[in-house]
MIFINU-874024 format. One record per residue (C-alpha): residue number from 1; x, y, z. Coordinates in steps of 0.05 Angstrom, whole numbers, padded with zeros to 5 digits, always signed. Each point is the difference from the previous one (the first is absolute). Example, Ala and Ser with C-alpha at 12.3 -4.5 7.8 and 13.67 -1.06 7.14 Angstrom:
<atoms>
[atom 1,[+00246,-00090,+00156]]
[atom 2,[+00027,+00069,-00013]]
</atoms>
This chain:
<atoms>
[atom 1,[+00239,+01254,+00802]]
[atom 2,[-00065,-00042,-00001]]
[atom 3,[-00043,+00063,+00003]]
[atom 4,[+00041,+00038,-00053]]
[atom 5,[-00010,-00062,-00043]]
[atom 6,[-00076,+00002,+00002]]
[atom 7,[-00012,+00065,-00007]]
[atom 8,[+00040,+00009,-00066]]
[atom 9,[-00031,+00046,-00047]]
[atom 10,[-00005,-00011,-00080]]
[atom 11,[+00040,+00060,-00040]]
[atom 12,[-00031,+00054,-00027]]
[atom 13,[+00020,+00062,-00051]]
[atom 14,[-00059,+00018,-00036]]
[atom 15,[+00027,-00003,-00060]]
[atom 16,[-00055,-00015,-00064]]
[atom 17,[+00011,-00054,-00028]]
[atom 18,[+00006,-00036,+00064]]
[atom 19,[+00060,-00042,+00007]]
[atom 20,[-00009,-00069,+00001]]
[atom 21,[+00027,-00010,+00072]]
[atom 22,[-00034,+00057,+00031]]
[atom 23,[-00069,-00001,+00034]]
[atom 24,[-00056,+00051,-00017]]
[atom 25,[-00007,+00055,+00049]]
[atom 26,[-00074,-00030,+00028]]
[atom 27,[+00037,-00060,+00016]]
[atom 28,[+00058,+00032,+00030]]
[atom 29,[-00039,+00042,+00033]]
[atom 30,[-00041,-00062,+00025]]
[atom 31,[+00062,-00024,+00029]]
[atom 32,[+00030,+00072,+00035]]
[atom 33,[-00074,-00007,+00027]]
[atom 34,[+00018,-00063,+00040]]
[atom 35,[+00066,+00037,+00031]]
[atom 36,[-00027,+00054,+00024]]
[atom 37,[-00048,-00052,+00042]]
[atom 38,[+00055,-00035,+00032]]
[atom 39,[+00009,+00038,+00071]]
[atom 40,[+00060,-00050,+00012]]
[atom 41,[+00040,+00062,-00040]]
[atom 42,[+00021,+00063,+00009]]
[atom 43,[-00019,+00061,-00054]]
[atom 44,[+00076,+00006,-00015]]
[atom 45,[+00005,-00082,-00023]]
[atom 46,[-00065,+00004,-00036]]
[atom 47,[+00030,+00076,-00032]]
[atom 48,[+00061,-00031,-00020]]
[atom 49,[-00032,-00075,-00030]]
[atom 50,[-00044,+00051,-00040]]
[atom 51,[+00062,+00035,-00028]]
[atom 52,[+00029,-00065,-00021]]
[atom 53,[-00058,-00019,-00044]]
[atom 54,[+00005,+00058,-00045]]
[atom 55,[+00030,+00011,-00061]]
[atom 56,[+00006,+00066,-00044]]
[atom 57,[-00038,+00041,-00017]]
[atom 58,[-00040,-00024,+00067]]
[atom 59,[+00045,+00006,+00045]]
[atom 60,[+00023,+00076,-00030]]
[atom 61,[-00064,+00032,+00020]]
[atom 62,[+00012,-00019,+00079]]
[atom 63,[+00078,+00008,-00004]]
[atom 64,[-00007,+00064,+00041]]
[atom 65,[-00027,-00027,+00057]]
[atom 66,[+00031,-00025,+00058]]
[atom 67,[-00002,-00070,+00031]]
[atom 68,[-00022,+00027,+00058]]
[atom 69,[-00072,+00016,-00035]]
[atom 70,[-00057,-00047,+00013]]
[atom 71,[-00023,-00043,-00058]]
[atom 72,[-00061,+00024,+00002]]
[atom 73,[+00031,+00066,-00033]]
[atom 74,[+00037,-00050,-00053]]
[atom 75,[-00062,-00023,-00023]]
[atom 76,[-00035,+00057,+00001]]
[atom 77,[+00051,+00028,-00057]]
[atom 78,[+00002,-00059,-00036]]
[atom 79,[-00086,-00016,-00004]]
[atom 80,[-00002,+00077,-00029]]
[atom 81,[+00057,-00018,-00048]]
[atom 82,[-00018,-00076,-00021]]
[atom 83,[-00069,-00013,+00034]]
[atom 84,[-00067,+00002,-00047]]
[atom 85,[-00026,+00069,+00004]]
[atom 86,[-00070,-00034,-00009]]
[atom 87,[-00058,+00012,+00053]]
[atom 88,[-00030,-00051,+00045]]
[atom 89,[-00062,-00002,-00040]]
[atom 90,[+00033,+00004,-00059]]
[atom 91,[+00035,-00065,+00014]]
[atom 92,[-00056,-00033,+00042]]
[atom 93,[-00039,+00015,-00075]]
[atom 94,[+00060,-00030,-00036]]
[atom 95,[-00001,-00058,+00052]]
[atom 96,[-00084,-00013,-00010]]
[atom 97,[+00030,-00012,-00081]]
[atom 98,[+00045,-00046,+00006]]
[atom 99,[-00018,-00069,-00026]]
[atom 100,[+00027,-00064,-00010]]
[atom 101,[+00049,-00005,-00067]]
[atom 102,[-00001,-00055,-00056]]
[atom 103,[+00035,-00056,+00028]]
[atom 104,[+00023,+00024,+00070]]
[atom 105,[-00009,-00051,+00055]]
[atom 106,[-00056,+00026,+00062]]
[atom 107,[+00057,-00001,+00058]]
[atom 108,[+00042,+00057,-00062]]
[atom 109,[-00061,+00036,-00006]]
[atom 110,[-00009,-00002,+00088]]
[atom 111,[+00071,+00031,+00001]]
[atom 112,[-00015,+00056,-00048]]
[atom 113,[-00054,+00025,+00038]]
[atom 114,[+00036,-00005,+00067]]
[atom 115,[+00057,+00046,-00027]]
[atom 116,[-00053,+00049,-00035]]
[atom 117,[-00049,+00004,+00059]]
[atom 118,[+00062,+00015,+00049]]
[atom 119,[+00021,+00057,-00042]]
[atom 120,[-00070,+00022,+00005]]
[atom 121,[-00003,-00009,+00074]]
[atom 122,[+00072,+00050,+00001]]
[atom 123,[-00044,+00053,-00037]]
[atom 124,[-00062,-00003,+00048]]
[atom 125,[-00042,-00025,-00054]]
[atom 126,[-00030,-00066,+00047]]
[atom 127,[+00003,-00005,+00080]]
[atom 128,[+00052,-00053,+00023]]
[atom 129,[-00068,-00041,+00037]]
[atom 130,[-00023,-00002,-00074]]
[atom 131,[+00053,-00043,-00032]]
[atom 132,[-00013,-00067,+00006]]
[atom 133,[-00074,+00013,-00027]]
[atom 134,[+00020,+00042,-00056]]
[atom 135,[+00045,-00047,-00016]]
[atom 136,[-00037,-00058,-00008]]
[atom 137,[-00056,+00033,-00026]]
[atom 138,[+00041,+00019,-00066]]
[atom 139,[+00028,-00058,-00001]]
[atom 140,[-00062,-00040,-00011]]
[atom 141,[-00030,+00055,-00047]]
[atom 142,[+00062,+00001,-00045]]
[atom 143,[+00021,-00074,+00007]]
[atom 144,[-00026,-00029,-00069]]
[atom 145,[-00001,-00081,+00038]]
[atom 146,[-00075,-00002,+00024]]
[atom 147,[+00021,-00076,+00018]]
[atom 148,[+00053,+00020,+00042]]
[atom 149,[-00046,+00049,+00032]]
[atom 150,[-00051,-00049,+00024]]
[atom 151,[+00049,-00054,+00011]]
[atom 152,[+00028,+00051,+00063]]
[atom 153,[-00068,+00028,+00014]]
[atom 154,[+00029,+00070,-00013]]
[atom 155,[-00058,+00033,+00000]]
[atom 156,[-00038,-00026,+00061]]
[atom 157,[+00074,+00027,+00033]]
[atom 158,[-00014,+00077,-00007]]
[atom 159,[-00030,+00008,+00063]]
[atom 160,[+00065,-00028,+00030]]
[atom 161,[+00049,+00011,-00041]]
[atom 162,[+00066,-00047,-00008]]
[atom 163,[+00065,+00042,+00016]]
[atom 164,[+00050,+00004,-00055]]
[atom 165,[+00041,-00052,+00018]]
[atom 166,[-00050,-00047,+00010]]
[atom 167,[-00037,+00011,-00060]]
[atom 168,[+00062,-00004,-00041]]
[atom 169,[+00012,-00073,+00034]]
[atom 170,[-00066,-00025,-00019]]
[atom 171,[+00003,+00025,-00070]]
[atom 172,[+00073,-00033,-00011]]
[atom 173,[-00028,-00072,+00032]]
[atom 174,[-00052,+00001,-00052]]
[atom 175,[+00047,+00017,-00050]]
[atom 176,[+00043,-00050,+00016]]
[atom 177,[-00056,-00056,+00008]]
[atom 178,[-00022,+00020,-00069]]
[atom 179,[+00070,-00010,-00030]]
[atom 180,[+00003,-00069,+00030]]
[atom 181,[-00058,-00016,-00025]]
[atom 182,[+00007,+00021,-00073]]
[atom 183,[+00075,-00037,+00000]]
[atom 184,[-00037,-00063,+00025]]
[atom 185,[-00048,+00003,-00047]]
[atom 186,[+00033,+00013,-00059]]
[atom 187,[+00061,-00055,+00029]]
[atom 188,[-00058,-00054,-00006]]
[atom 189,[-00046,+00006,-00058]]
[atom 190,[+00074,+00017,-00040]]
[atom 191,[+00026,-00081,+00040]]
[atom 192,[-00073,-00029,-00014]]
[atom 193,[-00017,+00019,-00067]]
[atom 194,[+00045,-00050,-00046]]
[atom 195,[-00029,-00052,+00054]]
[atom 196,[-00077,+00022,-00016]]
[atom 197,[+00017,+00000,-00073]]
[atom 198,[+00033,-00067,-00006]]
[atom 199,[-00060,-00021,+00036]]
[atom 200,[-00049,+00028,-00048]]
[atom 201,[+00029,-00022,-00060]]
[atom 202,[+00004,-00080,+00030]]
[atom 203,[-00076,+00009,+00017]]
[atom 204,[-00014,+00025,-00071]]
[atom 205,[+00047,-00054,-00040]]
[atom 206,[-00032,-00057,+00044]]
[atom 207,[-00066,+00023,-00016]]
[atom 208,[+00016,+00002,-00070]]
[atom 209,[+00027,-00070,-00002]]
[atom 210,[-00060,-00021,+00030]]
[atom 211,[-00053,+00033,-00048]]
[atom 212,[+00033,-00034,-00059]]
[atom 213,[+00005,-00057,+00034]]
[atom 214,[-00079,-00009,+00015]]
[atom 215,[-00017,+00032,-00073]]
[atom 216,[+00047,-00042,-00045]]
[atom 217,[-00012,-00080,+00003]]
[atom 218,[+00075,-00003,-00034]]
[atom 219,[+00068,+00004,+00022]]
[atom 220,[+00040,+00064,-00025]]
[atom 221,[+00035,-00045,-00033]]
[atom 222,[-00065,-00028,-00047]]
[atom 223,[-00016,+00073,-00007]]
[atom 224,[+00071,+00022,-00028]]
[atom 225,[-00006,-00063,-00052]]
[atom 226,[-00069,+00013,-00023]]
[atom 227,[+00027,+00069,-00018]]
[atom 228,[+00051,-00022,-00033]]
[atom 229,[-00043,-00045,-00045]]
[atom 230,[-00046,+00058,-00010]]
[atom 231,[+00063,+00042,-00023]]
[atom 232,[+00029,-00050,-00046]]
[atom 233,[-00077,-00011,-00034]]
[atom 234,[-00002,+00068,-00013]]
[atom 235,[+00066,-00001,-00028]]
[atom 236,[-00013,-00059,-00048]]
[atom 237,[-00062,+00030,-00024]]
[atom 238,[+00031,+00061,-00020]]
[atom 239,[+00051,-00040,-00040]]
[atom 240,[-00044,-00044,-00034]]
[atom 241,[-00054,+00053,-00017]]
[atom 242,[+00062,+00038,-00031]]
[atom 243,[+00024,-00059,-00038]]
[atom 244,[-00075,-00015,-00031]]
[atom 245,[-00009,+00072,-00017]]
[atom 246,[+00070,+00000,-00038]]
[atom 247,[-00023,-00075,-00039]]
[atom 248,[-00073,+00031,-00013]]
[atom 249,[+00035,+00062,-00032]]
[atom 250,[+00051,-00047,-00042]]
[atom 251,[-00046,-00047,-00029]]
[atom 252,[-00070,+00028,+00009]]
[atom 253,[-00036,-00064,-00043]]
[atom 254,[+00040,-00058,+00025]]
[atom 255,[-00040,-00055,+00045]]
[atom 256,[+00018,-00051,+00034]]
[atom 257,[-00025,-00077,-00025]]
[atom 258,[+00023,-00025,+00059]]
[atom 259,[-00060,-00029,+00047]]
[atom 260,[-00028,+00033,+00064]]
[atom 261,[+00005,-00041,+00066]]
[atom 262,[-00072,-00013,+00021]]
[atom 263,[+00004,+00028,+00070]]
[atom 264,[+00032,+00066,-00041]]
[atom 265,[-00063,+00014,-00043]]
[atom 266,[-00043,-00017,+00058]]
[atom 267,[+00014,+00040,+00064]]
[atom 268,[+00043,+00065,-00043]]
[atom 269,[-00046,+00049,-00014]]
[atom 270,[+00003,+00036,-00063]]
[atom 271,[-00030,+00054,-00032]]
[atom 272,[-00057,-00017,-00033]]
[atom 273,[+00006,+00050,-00057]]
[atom 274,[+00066,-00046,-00023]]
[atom 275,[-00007,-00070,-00033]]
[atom 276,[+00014,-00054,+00042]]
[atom 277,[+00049,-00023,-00052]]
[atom 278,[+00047,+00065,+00010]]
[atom 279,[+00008,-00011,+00086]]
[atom 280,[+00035,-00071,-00022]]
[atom 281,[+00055,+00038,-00031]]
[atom 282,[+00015,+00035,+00064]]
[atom 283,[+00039,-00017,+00057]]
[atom 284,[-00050,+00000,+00061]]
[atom 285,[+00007,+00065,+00051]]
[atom 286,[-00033,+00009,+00060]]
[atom 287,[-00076,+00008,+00010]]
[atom 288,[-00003,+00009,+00072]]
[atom 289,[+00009,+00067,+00049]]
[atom 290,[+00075,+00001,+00035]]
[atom 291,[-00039,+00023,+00066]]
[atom 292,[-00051,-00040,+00014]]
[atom 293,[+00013,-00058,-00051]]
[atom 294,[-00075,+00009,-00029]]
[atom 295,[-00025,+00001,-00077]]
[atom 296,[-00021,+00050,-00038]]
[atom 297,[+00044,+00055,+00017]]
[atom 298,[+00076,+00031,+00009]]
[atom 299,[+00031,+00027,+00071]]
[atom 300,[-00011,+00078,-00009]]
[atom 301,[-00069,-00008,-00003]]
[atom 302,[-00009,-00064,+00061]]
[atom 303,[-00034,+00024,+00060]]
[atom 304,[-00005,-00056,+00035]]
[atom 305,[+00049,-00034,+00050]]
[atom 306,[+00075,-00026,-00014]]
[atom 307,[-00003,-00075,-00008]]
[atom 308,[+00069,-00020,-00009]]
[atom 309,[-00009,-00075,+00005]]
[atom 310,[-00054,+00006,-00072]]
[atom 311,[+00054,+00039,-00025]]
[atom 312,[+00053,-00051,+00012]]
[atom 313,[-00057,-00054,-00026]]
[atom 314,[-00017,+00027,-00069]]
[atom 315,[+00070,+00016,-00005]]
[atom 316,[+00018,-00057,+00000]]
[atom 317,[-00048,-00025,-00053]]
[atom 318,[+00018,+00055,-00036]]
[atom 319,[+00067,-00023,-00012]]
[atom 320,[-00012,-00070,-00013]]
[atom 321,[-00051,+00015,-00057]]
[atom 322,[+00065,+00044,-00027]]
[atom 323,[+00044,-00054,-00002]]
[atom 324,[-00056,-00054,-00034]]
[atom 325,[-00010,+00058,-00050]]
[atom 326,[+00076,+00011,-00006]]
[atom 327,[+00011,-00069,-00009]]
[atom 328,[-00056,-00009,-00047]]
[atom 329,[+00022,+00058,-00046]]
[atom 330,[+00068,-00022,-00001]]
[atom 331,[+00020,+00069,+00024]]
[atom 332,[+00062,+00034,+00027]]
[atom 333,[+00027,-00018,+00073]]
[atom 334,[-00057,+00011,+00051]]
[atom 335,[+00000,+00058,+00048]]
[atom 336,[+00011,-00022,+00074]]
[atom 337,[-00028,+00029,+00051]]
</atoms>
């Protein structure tokens, strides 16, 4: 029961399409091969395990023989009937052609060539001593992995050739060593790269931090007021420009009578084209630059440094020679600031 266990063939009909759970007749040919080699049987089991393997229309063509007929005379009938027709250097051509496909693993590619060169070697078309070399030597010219090639030292192997079963061995360790590799690779830089991020980003904010630090004699917090002051300057100058233009358009001729401070005629500069007598009717504005807090000229056209604190400075001034004039010229409720 053992040896009828082991030496169980595949079916075959021959019938195109082939059926799912039917082997090709190369392979089950492959495997009536390894039977007939097994001297542990007679003719008549080996006859009769044949018979059980076939299906119709294969088995109709030998129907009229007996089981008493050697197998050799089953296959005979059945290679004329379902074997290629091809010759041996026909196929040992075909074979020389065969090259690796898009995306088909080396030890695939090993197997391919082992079932084509054996059919080759059933036609006469290479000498059975000739195998292993012919073999590898198509293997390594149609093998498209020049890495794997010199990782095995393939080709300094020619002269002694590898048998099929060992070269299939070594090609499916490397395989397998590059798949581990690749999965260990890709398991860590996918586990570390969050880490080397985080990492980055803490090197770059503290660096930052320290920059402005070293650059900026004031707290974020003097900054963020100074800015504010600057906004709300710019905000009261818009208003009070707005508010002159509208008086100026209302009552073009009036003038004031009230008096001037003294510090007011002395450090706001006026056009000189005007009378002196026309600024004192005017509520003072600012004569100084919002960037850098110097004379003589407005923000969009500063290029020199920010100075925030002689911002803040002449701001100040600025707003307390408003409210002398405001309360001078008995005017409306001053602006704050």
């Amino acid at each position: 029961m053992h040896v009828n266990t082991a030496l169980r063939l595949r079916l075959f009909s021959g019938r195109l399409p082939r059926p799912n759970n039917e082997a090709d007749y190369e392979t089950w040919r492959s495997n009536v091969g390894l039977l007939l080699k097994d001297a542990r049987q007679s003719d008549l089991h080996k006859s009769r395990k044949l018979l059980e393997s076939l299906l119709s229309p294969a088995i109709d063509i030998v129907k009229h023989l007996t089981p008493e007929t050697p197998p050799c005379v089953y296959l005979e009938i059945l290679d004329s009937a379902f074997s290629t027709v091809e010759d041996g250097d026909d196929l040992f051509a075909k074979y020389l052609h065969m090259m690796q496909d898009s995306g088909e693993k080396p030890s695939s590619y090993l197997q391919r060539l082992q079932v084509m060169l054996n059919t080759t070697f059933r036609r006469g078309g290479v000498a059975a001593s000739e195998l292993d070399r012919q073999l590898l030597r198509q293997f390594v010219r149609g093998c498209w992995d020049n890495t794997l090639i010199s990782e095995l030292q393939l080709e300094q192997k020619k002269h002694n050739p590898p048998t099929f079963a060992e070269l299939l061995l070594l090609l499916r360790t490397a395989e397998d060593r590059r798949a581990s590799k690749a999965s260990r690779m890709k398991h860590h830089l996918s586990a570390s790269k969050p880490k080397v991020s985080s990492h980055y980003q803490g090197i770059c904010v503290q660096y930052d931090e320290e920059c402005s630090t070293s650059q900026s004699p004031c707290p974020p917090s003097a900054i963020q007021d100074l800015k504010r002051q600057i906004a709300d300057l710019q905000t009261q100058l818009a208003r009070v420009t707005q508010r002159d233009h509208r008086k100026n358009q209302a009552k073009p001729t009036t003038k004031s009578k009230a008096p001037t401070p003294a510090f007011q005629r002395v450090q706001t500069p006026t056009p000189q084209s005007q009378p002196e007598r026309s600024t004192t009717s005017k509520r003072p504005k600012p004569w100084y630059c919002f960037r850098c807090g110097e004379d003589g000229h407005i923000k969009p056209q500063c290029d020199g440094e920010p100075n925030p604190s002689l911002v803040a400075t002449k701001g100040r001034l600025l707003k307390e020679k408003q409210q002398a004039w405001d309360a001078v010229n008995s005017t409306s409720e001053p602006e704050h600031f």
